[in-house]
N, C-alpha and C positions, 0 to 999 in steps of 0.2 A: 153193744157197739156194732154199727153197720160196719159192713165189709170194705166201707170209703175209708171212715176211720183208723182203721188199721193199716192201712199203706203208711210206707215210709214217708217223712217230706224229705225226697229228691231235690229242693230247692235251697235249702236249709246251706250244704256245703258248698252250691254254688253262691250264695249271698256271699257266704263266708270270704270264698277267691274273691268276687269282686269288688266288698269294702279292702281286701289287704291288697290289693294291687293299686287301687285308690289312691289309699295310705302312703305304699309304697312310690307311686306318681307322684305325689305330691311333696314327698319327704326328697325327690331325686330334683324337683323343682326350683326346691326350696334353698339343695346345695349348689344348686344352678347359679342361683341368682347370689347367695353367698359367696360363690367361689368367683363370680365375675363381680362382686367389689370388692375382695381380693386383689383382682388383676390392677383393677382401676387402680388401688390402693397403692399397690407395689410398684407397677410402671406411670403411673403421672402422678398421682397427690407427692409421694415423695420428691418426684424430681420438683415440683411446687413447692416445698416446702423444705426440699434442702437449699434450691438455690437461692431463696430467700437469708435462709440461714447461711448461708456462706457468704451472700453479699454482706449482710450487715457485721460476719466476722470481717471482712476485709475493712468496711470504716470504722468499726473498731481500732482497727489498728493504729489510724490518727499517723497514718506517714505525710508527711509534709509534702503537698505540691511541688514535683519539679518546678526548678527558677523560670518563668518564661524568659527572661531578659539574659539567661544565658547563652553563651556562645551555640550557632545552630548547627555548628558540628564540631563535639567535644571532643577532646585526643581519649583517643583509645587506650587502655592500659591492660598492659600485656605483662607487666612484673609484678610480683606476688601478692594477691588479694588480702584483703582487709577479710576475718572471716569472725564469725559469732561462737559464743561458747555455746556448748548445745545445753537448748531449755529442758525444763523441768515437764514431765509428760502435759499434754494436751495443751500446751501453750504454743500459740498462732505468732511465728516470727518471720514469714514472709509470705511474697506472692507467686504464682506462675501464671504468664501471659504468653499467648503461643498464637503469633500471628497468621498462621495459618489455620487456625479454626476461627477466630474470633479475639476483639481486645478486650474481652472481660479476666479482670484479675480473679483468681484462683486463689482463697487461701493457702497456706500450708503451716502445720500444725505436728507437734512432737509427737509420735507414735503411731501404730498402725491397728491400734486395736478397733474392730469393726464398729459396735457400737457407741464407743466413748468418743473415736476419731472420724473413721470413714463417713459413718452413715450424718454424726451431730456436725463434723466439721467440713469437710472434703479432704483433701489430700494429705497424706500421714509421711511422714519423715520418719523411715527405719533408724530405730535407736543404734546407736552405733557404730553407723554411717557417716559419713564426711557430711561437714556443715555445705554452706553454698562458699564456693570460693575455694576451698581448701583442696590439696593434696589428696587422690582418693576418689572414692565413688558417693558423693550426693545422691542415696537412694529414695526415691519415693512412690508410694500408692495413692490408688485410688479405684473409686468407682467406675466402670465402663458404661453400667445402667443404675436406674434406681436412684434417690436420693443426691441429686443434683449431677447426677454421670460429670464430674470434671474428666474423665477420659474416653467417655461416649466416640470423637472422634481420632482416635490415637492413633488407628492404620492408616490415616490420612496420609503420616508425617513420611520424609521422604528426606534422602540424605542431603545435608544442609541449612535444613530448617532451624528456625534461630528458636530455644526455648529462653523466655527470660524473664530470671528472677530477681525479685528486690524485696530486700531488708530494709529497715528504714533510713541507711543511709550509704547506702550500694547496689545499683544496679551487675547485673552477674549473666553477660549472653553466653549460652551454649549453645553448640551446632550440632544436629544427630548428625550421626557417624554409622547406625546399623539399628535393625530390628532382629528381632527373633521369636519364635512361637516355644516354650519350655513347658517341661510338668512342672507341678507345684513345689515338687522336693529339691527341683535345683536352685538351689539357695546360693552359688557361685554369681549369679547374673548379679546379684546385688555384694559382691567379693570389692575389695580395693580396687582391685586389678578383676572386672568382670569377666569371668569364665576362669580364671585362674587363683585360688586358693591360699596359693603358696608364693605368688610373686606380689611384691614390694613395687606401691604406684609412684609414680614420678610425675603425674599430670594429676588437673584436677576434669574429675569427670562428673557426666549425671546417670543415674538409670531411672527410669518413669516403667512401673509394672503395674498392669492392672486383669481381670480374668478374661478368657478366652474360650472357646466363643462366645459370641454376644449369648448375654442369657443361663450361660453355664461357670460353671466356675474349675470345670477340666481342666483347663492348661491355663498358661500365663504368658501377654501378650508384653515383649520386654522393647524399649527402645533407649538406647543408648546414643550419650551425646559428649562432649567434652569441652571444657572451656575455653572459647573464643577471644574473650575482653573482658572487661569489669570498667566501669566509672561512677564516681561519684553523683550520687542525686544531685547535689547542689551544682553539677555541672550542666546539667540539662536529660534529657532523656534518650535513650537510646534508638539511633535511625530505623531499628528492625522494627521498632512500634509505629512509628509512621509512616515504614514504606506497606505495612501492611502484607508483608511475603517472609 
């Protein structure tokens, strides 16, 4: 054996670092480009494909066309609403339309459970909660992001704004009255009497909660409203929708 022979190969353990860094490049590339259609996936295909799903929950519903030929400015009714029994989980029994974002109807739908409700339907009606109309706190969720965000613009709202829901044979305007930013465990904001436990309501109110900040699900962004009027579909449709504010 020459004296060449006998050297170490010094190249050997460098080869070695360079295929595994290689490797390793490529393996970090690879969660690169997996974790950004991820992103895609979570922030637009969902919203793609919930609003989709939401719209076609809403003609589902088969609510009957406001009358055109009805009177173009129906009496308001201010004595005690017509209200629904509450459905059976994940049944779609009315809308929310909030002209300050936009006039697309919003489904609304029994329960709050993320997957069954939030994410397949939009907005989830806390189980026992006041219906729309009644006595009580009408509480609801939804999405802020992701899967057709129905509360995407919710800090918009600002005291007075008309929220309005319809059942298939009742319109129901309410007017916020307040926001709030809470942790997740105060479960009061959705109370009869919101922030109060223990007190017996006398109005019929709404709360709309969805998570806070954009993005995070840390706090809970609360806006409260309470009812305004109610009239019947067959009367025509209510001015907040066509004044657009």
């Amino acid at each position: 054996m020459s004296p060449v022979d006998s050297l170490p190969d010094v190249r050997r353990p460098a080869r070695r670092s360079a295929v595994a860094v290689g490797v390793l490049g490529e393996l970090l590339v690879t969660l690169g480009v997996l974790l950004g259609l991820f992103l895609v996936w979570q922030l637009w295909w969902t919203d793609v494909v919930g609003e989709r799903a939401q719209a076609a929950v809403v003609a589902e519903l088969g609510f009957t066309p406001p009358d055109a030929d009805a009177a173009p400015e129906p009496v308001l009714r201010r004595d005690p609403a017509p209200v629904l029994v509450e459905p059976a989980f994940r049944t779609t029994f009315a809308t929310l339309q909030v002209p300050r974002w936009d006039d697309v109807a919003r489904p609304i739908s029994q329960g709050t459970a993320k997957r069954e409700v939030l994410d397949a339907l939009g907005i989830g009606h806390y189980e026992g909660t006041a219906m729309p109309g009644a006595v009580g706190n009408f509480a609801v969720a939804g999405h802020r992001t992701t899967y057709g965000k129905p509360f995407h613009r919710v800090a918009e709202l600002v005291v007075g704004d008309p929220l309005v829901v319809r059942t298939a044979d009742t319109w129901y305007v309410y007017r916020v009255t307040a926001a709030e930013v809470v942790g997740p465990q105060q479960v009061e904001v959705i109370a009869p009497v919101p922030g109060d436990l223990a007190a017996v309501p006398t109005q019929a109110m709404m709360t709309l909660t969805t998570c806070h900040p954009m993005f995070s699900a840390r706090e809970r962004y609360v806006v409260h409203a309470v009812l305004d009027h109610w009239l019947p579909v067959v009367d025509g449709t209510p001015a907040e929708l066509g004044a657009g504010a």
